[in-house]
C-alpha positions as a Markdown table, in Angstrom:
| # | Residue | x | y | z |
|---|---|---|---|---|
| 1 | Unk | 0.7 | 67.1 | 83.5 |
| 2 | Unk | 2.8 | 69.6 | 81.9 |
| 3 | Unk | 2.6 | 73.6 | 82.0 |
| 4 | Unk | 3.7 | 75.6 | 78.8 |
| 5 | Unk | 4.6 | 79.6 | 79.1 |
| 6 | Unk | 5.5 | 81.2 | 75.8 |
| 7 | Unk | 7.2 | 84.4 | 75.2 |
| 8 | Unk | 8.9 | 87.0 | 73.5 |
| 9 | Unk | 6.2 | 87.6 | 70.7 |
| 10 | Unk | 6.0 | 91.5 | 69.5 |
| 11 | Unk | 6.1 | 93.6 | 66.4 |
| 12 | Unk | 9.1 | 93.6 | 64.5 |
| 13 | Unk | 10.2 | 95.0 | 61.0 |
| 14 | Unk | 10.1 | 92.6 | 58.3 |
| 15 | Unk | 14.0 | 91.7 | 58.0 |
| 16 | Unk | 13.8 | 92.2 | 61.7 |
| 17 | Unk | 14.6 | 89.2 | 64.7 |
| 18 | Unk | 12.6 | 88.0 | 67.8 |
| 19 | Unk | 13.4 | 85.2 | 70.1 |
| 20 | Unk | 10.3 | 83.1 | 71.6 |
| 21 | Unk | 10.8 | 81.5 | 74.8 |
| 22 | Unk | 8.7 | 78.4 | 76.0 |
| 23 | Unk | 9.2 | 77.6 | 79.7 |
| 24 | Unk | 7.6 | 74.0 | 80.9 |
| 25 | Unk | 7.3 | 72.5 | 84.3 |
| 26 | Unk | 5.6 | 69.5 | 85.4 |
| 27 | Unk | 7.2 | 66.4 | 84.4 |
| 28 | Unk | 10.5 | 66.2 | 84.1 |
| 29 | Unk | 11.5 | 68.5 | 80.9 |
| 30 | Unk | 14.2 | 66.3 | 79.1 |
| 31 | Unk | 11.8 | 63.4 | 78.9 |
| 32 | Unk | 10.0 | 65.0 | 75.9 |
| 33 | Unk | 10.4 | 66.4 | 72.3 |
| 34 | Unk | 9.4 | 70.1 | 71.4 |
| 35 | Unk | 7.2 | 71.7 | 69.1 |
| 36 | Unk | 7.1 | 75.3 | 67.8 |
| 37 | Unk | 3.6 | 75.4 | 65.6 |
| 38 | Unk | 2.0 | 79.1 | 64.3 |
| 39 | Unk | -1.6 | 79.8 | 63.8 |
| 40 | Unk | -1.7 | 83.4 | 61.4 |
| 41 | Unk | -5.7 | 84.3 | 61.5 |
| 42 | Unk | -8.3 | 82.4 | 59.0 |
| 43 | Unk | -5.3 | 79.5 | 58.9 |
| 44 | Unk | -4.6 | 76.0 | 60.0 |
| 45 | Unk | -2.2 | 76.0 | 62.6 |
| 46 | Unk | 0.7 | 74.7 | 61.2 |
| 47 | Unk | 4.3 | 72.8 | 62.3 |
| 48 | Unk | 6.9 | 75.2 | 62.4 |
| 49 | Unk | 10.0 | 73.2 | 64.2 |
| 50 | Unk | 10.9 | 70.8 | 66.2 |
| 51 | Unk | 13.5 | 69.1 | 68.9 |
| 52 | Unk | 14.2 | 65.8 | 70.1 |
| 53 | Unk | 14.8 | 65.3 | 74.2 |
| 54 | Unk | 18.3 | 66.1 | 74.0 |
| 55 | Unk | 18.5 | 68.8 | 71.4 |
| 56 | Unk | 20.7 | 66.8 | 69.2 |
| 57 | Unk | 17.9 | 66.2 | 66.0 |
| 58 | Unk | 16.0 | 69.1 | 65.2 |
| 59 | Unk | 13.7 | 69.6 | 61.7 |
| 60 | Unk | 12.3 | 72.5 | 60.4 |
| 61 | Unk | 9.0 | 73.4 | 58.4 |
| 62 | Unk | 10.4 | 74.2 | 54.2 |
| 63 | Unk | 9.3 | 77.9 | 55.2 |
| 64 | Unk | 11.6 | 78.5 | 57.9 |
| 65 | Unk | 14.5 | 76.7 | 57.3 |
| 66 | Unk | 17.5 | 78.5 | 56.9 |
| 67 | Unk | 16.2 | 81.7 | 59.0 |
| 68 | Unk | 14.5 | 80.0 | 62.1 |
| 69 | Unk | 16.5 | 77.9 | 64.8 |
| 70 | Unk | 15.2 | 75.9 | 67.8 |
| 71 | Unk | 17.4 | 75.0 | 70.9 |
| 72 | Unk | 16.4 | 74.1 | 74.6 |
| 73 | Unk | 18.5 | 74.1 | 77.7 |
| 74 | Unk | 17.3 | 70.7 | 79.7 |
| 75 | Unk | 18.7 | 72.6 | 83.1 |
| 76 | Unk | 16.2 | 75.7 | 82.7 |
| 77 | Unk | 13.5 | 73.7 | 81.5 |
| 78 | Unk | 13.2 | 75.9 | 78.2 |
| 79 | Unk | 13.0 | 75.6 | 74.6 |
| 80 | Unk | 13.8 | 78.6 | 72.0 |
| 81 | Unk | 12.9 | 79.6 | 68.7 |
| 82 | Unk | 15.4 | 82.3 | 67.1 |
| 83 | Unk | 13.5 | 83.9 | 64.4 |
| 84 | Unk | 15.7 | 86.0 | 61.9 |
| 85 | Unk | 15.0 | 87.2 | 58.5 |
| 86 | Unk | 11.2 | 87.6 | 59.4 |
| 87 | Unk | 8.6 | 88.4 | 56.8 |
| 88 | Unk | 4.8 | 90.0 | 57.2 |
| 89 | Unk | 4.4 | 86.2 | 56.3 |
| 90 | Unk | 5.3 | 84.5 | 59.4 |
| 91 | Unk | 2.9 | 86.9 | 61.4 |
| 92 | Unk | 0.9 | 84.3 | 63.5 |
| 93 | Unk | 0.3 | 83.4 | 67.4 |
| 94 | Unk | 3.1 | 81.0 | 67.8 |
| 95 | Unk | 2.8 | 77.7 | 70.0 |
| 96 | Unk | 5.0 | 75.6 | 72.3 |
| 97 | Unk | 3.9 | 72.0 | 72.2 |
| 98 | Unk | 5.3 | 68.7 | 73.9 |
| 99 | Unk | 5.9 | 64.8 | 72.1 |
| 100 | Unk | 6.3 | 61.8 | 74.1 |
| 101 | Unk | 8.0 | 60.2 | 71.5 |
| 102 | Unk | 9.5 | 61.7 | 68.1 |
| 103 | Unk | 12.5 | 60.7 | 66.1 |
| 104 | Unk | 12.2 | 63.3 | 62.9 |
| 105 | Unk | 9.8 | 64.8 | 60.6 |
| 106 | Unk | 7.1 | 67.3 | 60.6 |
| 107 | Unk | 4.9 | 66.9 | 64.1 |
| 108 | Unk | 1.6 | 66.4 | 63.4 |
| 109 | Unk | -0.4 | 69.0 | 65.4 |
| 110 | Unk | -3.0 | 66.4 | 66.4 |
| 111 | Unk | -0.8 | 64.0 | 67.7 |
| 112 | Unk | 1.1 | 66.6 | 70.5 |
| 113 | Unk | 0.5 | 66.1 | 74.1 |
| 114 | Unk | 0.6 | 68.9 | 75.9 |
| 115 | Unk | 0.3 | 72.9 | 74.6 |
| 116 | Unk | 1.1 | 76.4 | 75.6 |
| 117 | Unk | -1.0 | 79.4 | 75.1 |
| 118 | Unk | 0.5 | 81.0 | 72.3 |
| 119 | Unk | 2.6 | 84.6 | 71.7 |
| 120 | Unk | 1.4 | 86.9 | 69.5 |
| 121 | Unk | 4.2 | 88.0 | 66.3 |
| 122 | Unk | 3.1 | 90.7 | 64.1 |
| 123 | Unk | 5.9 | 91.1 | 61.3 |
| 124 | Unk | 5.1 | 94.7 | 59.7 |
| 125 | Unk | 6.3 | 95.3 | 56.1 |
């Protein structure tokens, strides 16, 4: 079993920055890939980023590359997602989600093991 805490959501500016947090415990942390995904209201929940175990391979979704980054630190048991340039857009309730097994590519949502319980962003224009 693993436990997922986001957070960091808020409202922001558009042009504006946020950083969302995603602490996991349970199994051991580095054994897994991570998943950001982002639900906006009347939507699909869709794949925003992901991380392989180590944090070497990462891939982005075409609508956030270039302004959001993913990271994790192994030792804190935490994965990031730096959010710059944000637009009313990318207001949604963002996700943390754990993969036994991923190499690259988007993550398909129905494939993920494990989830958080979502943080709230709400970009204003």
């Amino acid at each position: 079993q693993v436990q997922l805490v986001e957070s960091g959501g808020g409202l922001v500016q558009a042009g504006g920055s946020l950083r969302l947090s995603c602490a996991a415990s349970g199994r051991t942390f580095s054994s897994y890939a991570m998943g950001w995904f982002r639900q906006a209201p009347g939507k699909e929940r869709e794949f925003v980023a992901a991380i392989n175990w180590s944090g070497s391979t990462t891939y982005y979704a075409d609508s956030v590359k270039g302004r959001f980054t993913i990271s994790r630190d192994n030792a804190k048991s935490t994965v990031y997602l730096q959010m710059n340039s944000l637009k009313p857009e990318d207001t949604a309730v963002y996700y943390c989600a754990t993969k036994s097994r991923w190499y690259s590519g988007v993550l398909d949502k129905d494939k993920m093991d494990y989830w958080g319980k979502g943080t709230l962003v709400t970009v204003s224009s």
